[in-house]
DOMI-368279 format. One line per 8 residues: number of its first residue (from 0); their letters; for each residue x, y negated, z of C-alpha. Coordinates in Angstrom, 3 decimals. Each point is the difference from the previous one (the first is absolute). Layout:
# DOMI-368279
NUM> a> X Y Z  ...
***
This chain:
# DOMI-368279
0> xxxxxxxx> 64.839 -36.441 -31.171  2.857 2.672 0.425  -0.509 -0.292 3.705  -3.985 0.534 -0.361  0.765 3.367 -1.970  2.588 1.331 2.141  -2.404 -0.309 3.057  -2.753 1.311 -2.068
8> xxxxxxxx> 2.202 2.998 -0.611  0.718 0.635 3.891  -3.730 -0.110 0.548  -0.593 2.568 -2.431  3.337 1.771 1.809  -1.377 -0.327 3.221  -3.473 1.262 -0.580  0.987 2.806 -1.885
16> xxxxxxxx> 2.685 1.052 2.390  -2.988 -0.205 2.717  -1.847 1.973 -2.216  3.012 2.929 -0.518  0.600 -0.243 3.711  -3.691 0.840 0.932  -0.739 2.628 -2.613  2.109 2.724 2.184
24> xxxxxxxx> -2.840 -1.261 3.053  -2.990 0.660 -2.473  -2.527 2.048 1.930  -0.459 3.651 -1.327  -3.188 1.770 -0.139  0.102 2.935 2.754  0.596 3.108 -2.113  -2.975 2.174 -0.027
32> xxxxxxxx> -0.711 2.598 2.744  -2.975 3.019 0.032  0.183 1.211 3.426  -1.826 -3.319 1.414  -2.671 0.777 -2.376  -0.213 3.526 0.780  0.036 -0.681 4.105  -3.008 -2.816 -1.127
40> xxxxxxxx> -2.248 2.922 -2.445  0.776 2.632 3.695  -1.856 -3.264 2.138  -2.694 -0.355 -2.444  -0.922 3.525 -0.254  0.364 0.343 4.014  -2.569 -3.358 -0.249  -2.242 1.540 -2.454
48> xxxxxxxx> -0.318 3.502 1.799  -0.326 -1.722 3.403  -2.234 -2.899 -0.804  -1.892 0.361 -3.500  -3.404 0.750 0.422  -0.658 1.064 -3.614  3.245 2.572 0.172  -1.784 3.055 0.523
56> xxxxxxxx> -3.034 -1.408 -2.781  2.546 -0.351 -2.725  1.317 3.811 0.352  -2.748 1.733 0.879  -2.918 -2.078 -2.824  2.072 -1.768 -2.071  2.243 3.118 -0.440  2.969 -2.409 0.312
64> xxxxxxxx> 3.708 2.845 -0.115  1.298 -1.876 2.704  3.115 2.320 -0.167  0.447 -0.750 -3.474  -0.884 -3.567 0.061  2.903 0.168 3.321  2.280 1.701 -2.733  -0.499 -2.506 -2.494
72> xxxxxxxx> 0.704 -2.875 1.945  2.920 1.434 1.568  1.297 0.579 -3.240  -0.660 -3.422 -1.528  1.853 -1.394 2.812  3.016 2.179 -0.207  0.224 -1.803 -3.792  -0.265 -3.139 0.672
80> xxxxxxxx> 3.254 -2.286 -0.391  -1.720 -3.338 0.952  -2.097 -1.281 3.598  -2.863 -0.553 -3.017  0.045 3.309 -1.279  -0.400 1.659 3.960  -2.713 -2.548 1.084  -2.103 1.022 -3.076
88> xxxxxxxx> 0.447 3.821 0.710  -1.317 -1.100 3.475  -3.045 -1.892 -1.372  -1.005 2.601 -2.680  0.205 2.558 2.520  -2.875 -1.426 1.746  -1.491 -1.452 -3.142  -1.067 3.855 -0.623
96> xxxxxxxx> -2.884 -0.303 2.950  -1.726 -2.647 -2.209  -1.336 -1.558 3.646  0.011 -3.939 -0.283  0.654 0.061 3.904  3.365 1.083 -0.465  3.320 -1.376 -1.328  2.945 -1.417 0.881
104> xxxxxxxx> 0.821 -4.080 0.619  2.982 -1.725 -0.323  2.127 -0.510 2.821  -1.065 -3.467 1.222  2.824 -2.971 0.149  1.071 -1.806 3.195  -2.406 -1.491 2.136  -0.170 -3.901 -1.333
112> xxxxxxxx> -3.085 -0.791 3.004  1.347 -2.765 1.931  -2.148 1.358 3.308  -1.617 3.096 0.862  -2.438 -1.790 2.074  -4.033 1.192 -0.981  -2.323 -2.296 -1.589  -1.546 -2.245 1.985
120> xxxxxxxx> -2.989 -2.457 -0.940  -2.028 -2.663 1.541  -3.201 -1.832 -0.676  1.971 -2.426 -2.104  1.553 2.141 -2.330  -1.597 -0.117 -3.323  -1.640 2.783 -1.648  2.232 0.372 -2.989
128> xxxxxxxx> 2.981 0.539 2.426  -1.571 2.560 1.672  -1.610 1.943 -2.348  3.483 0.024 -2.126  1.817 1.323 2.947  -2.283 2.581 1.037  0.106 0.922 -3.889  -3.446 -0.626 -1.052
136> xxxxxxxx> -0.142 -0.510 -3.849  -1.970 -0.849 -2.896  -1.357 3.131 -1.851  -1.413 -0.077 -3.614  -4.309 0.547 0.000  -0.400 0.910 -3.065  -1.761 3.073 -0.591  2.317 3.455 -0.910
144> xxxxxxxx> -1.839 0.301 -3.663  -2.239 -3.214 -1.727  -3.099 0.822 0.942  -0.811 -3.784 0.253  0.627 -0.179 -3.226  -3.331 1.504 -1.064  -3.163 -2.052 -1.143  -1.907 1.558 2.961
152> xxxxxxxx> 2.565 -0.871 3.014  -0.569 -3.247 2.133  2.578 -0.971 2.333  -1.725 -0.682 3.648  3.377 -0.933 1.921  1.430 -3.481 0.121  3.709 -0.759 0.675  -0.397 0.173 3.445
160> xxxxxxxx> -1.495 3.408 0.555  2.418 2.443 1.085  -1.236 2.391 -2.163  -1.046 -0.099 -3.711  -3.390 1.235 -0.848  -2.613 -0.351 -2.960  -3.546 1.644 -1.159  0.906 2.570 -3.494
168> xxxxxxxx> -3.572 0.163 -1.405  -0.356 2.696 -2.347  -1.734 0.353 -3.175  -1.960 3.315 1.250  -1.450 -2.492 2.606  2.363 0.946 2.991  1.752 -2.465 1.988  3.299 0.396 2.154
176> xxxxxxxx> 2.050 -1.767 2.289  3.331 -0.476 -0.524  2.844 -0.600 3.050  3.729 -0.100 -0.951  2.206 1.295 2.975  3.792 -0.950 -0.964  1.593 1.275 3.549  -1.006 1.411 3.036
184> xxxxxxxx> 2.213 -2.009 2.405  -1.042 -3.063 1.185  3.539 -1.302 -1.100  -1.134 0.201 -3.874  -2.817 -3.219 0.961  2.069 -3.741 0.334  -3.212 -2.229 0.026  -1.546 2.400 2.777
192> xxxxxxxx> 3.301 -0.264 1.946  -0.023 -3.850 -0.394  -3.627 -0.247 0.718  0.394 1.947 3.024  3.185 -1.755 1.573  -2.452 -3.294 0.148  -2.523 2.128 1.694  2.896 1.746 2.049
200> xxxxxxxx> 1.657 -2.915 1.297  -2.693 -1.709 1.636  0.149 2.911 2.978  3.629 -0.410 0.835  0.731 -1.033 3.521  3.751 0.264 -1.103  2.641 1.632 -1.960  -0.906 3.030 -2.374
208> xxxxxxxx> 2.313 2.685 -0.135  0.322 3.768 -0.611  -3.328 0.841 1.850  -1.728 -3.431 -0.802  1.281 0.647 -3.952  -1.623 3.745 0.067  -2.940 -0.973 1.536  -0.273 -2.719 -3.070
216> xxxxxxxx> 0.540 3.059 -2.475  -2.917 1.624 1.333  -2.138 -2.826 -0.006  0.729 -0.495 -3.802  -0.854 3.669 -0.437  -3.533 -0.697 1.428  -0.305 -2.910 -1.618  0.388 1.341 -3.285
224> xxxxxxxx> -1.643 3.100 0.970  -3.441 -2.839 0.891  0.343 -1.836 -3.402  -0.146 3.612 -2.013  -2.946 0.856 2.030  -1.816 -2.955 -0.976  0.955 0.176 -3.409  -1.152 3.282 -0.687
232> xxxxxxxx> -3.152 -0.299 2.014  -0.359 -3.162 -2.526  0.029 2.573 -2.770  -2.096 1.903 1.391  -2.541 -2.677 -0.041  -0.015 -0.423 -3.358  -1.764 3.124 -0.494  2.726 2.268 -1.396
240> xxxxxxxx> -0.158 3.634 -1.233  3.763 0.303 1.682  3.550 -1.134 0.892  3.049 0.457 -1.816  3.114 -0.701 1.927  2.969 -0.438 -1.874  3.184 1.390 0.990  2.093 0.498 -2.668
248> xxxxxxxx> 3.216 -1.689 0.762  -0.210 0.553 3.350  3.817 1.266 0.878  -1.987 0.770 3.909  0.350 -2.522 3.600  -0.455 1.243 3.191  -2.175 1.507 2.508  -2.487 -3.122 -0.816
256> xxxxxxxx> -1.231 1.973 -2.671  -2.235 2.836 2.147  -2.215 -3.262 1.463  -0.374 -0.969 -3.695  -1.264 3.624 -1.284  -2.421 -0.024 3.195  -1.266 -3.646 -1.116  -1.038 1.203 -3.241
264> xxxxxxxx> -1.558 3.322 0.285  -3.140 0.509 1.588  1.322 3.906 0.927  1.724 0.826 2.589  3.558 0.181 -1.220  2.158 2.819 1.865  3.705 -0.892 -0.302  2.369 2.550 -1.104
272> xxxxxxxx> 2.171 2.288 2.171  3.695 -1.020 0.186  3.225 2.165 0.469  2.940 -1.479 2.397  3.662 1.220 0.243  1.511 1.655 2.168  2.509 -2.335 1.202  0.511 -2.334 3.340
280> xxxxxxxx> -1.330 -2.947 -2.641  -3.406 1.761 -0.046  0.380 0.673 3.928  0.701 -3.466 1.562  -2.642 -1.075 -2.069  -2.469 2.185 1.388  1.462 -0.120 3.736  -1.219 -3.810 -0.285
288> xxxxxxxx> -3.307 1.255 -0.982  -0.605 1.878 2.537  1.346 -2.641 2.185  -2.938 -2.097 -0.645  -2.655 2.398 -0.009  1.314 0.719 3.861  -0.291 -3.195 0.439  -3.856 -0.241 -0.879
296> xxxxxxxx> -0.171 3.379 1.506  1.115 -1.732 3.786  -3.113 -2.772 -0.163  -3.006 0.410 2.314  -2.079 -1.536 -2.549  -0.889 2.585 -2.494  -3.071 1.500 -1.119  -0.249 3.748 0.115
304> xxxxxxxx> 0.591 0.026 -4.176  2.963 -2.400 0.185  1.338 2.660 2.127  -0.561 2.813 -1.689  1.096 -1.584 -2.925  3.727 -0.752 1.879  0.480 2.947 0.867  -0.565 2.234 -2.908
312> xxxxxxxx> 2.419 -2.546 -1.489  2.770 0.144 2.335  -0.186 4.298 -0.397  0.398 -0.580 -3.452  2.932 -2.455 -0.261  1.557 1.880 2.976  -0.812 3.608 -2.098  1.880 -2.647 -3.503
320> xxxxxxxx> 2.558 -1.308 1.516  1.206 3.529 1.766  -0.471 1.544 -3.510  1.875 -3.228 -1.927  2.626 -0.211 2.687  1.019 4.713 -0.601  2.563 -0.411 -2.953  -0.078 1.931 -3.003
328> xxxxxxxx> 3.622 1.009 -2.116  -0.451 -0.187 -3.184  3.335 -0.259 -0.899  -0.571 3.358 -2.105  -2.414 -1.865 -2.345  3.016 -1.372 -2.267  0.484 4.481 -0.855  -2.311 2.107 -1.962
336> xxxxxxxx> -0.796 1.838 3.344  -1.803 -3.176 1.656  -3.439 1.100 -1.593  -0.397 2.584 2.542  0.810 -2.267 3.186  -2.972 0.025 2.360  0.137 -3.450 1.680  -1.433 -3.045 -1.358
344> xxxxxxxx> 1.331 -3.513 0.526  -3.691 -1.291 -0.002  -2.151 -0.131 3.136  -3.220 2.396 -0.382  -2.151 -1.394 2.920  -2.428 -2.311 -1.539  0.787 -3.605 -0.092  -1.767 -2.455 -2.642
352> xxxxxxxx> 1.158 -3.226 -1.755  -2.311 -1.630 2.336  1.604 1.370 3.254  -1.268 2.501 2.340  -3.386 -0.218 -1.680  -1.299 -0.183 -3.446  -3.168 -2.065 0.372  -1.463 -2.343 2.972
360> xxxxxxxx> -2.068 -2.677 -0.202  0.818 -3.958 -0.581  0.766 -1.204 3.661  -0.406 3.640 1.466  3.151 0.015 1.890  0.141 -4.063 1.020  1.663 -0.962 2.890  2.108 3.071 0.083
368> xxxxxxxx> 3.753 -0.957 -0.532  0.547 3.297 -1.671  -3.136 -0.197 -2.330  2.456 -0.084 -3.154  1.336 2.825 1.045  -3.281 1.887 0.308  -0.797 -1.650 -3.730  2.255 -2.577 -1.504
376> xxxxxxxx> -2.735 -1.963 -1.828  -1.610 -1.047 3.564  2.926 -2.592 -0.032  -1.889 -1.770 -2.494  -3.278 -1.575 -0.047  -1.813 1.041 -3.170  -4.235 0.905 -1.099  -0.306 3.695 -0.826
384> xxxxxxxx> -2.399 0.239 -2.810  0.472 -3.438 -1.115  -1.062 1.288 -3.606  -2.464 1.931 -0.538  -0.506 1.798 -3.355  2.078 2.238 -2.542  3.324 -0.872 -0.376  2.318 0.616 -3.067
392> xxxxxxxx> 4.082 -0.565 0.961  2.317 -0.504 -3.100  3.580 1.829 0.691  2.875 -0.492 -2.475  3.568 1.435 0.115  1.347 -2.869 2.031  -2.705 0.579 2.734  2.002 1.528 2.823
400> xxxxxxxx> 0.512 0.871 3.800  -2.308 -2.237 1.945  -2.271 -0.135 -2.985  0.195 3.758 -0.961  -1.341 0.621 3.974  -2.563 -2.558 -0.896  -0.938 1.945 -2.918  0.339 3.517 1.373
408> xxxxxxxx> -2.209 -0.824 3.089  -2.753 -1.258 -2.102  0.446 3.271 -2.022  0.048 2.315 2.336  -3.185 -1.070 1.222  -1.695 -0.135 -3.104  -0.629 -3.727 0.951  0.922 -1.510 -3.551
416> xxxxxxxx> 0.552 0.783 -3.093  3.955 -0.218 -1.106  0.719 -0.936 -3.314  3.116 -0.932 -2.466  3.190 1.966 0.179  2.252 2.158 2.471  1.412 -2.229 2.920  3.615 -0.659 0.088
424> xxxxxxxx> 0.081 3.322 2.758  1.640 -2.037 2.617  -1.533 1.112 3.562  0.866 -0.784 3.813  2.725 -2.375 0.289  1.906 -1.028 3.332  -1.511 -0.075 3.393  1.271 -2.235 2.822
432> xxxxxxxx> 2.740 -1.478 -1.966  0.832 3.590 -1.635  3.496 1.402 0.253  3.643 -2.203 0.188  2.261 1.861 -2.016  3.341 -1.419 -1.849  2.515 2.441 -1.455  3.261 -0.268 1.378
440> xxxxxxxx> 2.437 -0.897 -2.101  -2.239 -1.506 -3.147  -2.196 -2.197 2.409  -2.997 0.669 -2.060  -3.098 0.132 2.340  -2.445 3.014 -1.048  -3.693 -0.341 0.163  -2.282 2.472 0.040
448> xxxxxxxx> -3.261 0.897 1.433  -0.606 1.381 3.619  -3.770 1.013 -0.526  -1.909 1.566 -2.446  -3.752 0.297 -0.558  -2.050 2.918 -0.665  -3.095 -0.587 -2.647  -3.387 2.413 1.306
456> xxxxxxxx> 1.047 2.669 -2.005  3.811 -0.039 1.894  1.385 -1.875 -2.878  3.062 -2.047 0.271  -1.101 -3.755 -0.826  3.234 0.026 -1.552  -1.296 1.679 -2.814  -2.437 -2.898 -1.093
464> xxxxxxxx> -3.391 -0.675 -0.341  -1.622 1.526 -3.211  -3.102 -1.675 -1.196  -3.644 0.758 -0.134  -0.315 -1.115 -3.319  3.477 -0.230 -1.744  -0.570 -2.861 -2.684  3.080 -0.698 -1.188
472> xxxxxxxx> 3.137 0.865 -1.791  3.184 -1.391 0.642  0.602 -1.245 -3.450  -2.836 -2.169 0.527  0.690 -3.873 0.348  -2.640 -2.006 2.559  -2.536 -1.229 -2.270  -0.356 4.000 -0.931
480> xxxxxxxx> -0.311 1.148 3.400  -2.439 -3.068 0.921  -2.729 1.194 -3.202  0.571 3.788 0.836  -0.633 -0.687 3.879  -2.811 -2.114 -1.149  -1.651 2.386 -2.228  0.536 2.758 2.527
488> xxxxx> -2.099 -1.446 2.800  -2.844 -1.153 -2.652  -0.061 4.351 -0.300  -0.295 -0.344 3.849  -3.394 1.323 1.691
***
């Protein structure tokens, strides 16, 4: 027993002279240090006033002090005494732009990716596999406010539509259609993906990879952009007075959503002019452009139009990319005197969301390799007009970017009424991947938008979409806004 003690007392020796002896090798927190931050909050400006499309918006609309804002921040960072305290200052600083395309990310960790070999598929490989790694997901279809809820509404849609939709009959006699729209990116659509795979598959001679896997994405597009077509032209057949779309919710998606706006109106829609930086980003981009236009230019095959067409198109992306590719300092716009500088960091010659041209036909430019160049929808294949009929689009704070262009094109062409609340005021996003920036010394990647888009009127999308008929107040839960949207149209002629 003795013996049994006396070893339990070395053990209790030992350990705690292993814990004494380590305590001197205890690892201590690196004491705090501004000047990294600093160097980072010099690169972000330098980003900003080289690469932020909204820069010159902010100052000159939203009235934004950038000298004192530039002040502030510089001051908030010469207090801080932690890393926490300086990474805030940095975040604030650009939380003062209020523009959800912009922000900073962490740094990201190690990369854990056992190969950095691309995706490849074959005929075999089963749909859920596929559409999880080319990050296809489930998206809620429930419409933004209850309007199913009423006595009136029937739901039309089963399960398996893509889309929900339903018949509102009114008590004044009117009848609507209803189509909920959770997403413009064919991503946002699992069962379509899944569906499509089995269709997919079939064609495959062999593997599927990068090109194989985009040509897949496209084909989901049009196959999405079919089903909505025949949906709505199902409404339609049902003899109603309208169409309300849905798109509350709707945080935006991708170009997919100017073949979508074209399906549903019966007006020619004319997409909305866009501003590039100046900045080799915006350059390469275009140099590729004109690339491929050249390359349609040099066939033998062309009709008369098809080369008129190429040509006025290759002047103008030559007449961009010159103007895109002559910097502009504005270094100066961080001082009170930058309000007078004369250069803008936006390109003036006209360019459109679209591409070269606002409007062309479905299947005008086939066959041409640079047709989405000339006007990104003819990528897809999609019915103009699908619809036909008045159309009333419900907006809500959370409808943004992709969905606020949506909303702003319809607008703009006094092609639907536009009703609920002020859009999130998101605008243009990234274009061709959008800028790689990482600050130096934090890591943190910054994103922000290399394109903005110009409403009819020369508005910045950025500043929202303000409804035809504003319903709404934010105070108001769902049920609320449902009844006052409902009694709202009911006033409707």
């Amino acid at each position: 027993m003795r013996t049994s003690n006396n070893l339990r007392f070395l053990a209790v020796l030992t350990i705690t002279g292993l814990l004494v002896s380590t305590s001197a090798y205890t690892y201590q927190t690196p004491a705090f240090s501004r000047e990294p931050w600093i160097e980072d909050y010099q690169a972000l400006k330098r980003y900003l006033q080289e690469g932020y499309a909204n820069l010159e918006w902010m100052q000159q609309h939203r009235k934004i002090d950038l000298a004192a804002l530039d002040a502030k921040t510089r001051q908030s960072l010469s207090e801080a005494k932690t890393d926490e305290e300086a990474k805030r200052a940095l975040k604030q600083f650009l939380e003062t732009f209020r523009d959800g395309h912009l922000g900073l990310r962490e740094a990201s960790g190690p990369d854990t990716t056992e190969s950095n070999d691309p995706l490849v598929f074959n005929s075999d490989t089963p749909g859920r596999e596929v559409c999880r790694s080319l990050g296809y997901r489930f998206r809620l279809r429930n419409y933004s406010i209850p309007i199913d809820k009423d006595s009136g509404f029937r739901t039309v849609s089963t399960g398996r539509d893509a889309f929900t939709t339903g018949i509102l009959s009114l008590d004044n006699g009117k009848k609507y259609g209803a189509l909920r729209i959770p997403l413009f990116s064919p991503t946002g659509y699992w069962l379509n993906c899944e569906e499509g795979w089995e269709e997919y598959r079939k064609r495959l001679t062999g593997a599927c990879g990068p090109e194989c896997q985009w040509q897949f994405r496209l084909f989901t597009a049009d196959r999405l952009s079919a089903m909505l077509a025949e949906q709505v032209k199902a409404l339609q057949s049902m003899k109603v007075d309208g169409l309300i779309v849905d798109i509350g919710g709707n945080g935006g998606g991708t170009e997919w959503v100017d073949p979508i706006a074209r399906i549903l109106s019966e007006k020619r829609l004319r997409a909305p002019r866009v501003g590039r930086i100046r900045h080799p980003h915006s350059v390469r981009a275009i140099e590729r452009n004109i690339a491929l236009v050249e390359k349609d230019l040099a066939r033998k095959d062309l009709t008369p139009r098809q080369t008129d067409i190429l040509t006025e198109a290759k002047k103008k992306l030559h007449r961009l990319a010159s103007e895109v590719g002559s910097p502009c300092d504005k270094s100066k716009i961080w001082t009170l005197a930058a309000r007078t500088t004369g250069c803008s960091m936006m390109n003036s010659t006209p360019i459109f969301s679209t591409g070269v041209f606002d409007y062309a036909r479905p299947g005008e430019f086939e066959g041409l390799l640079s047709k989405f160049v000339l006007f990104g929808s003819s990528q897809y294949a999609y019915e103009e007009g699908a619809f036909k009929g008045p159309l009333i689009i419900i907006v809500d704070r959370s409808t943004a970017s992709a969905s606020e262009y949506f909303a702003a094109m319809f607008q703009d062409d006094e092609a639907a009424i536009i009703a609920g609340e002020p859009t999130r005021g998101v605008g243009c996003g990234y274009t061709n991947g959008g800028l790689s920036l990482t600050l130096p010394n934090s890591r943190m990647r910054v994103a922000m938008p290399d394109c903005a888009r110009y409403r009819r009127d020369d508005t910045n999308e950025i500043e929202g979409v303000h409804p035809d008929l504003l319903i709404w107040d934010e105070k108001d839960d769902k049920p609320a806004r449902a009844a006052k949207f409902l009694k709202a149209i009911r006033g409707l002629k």
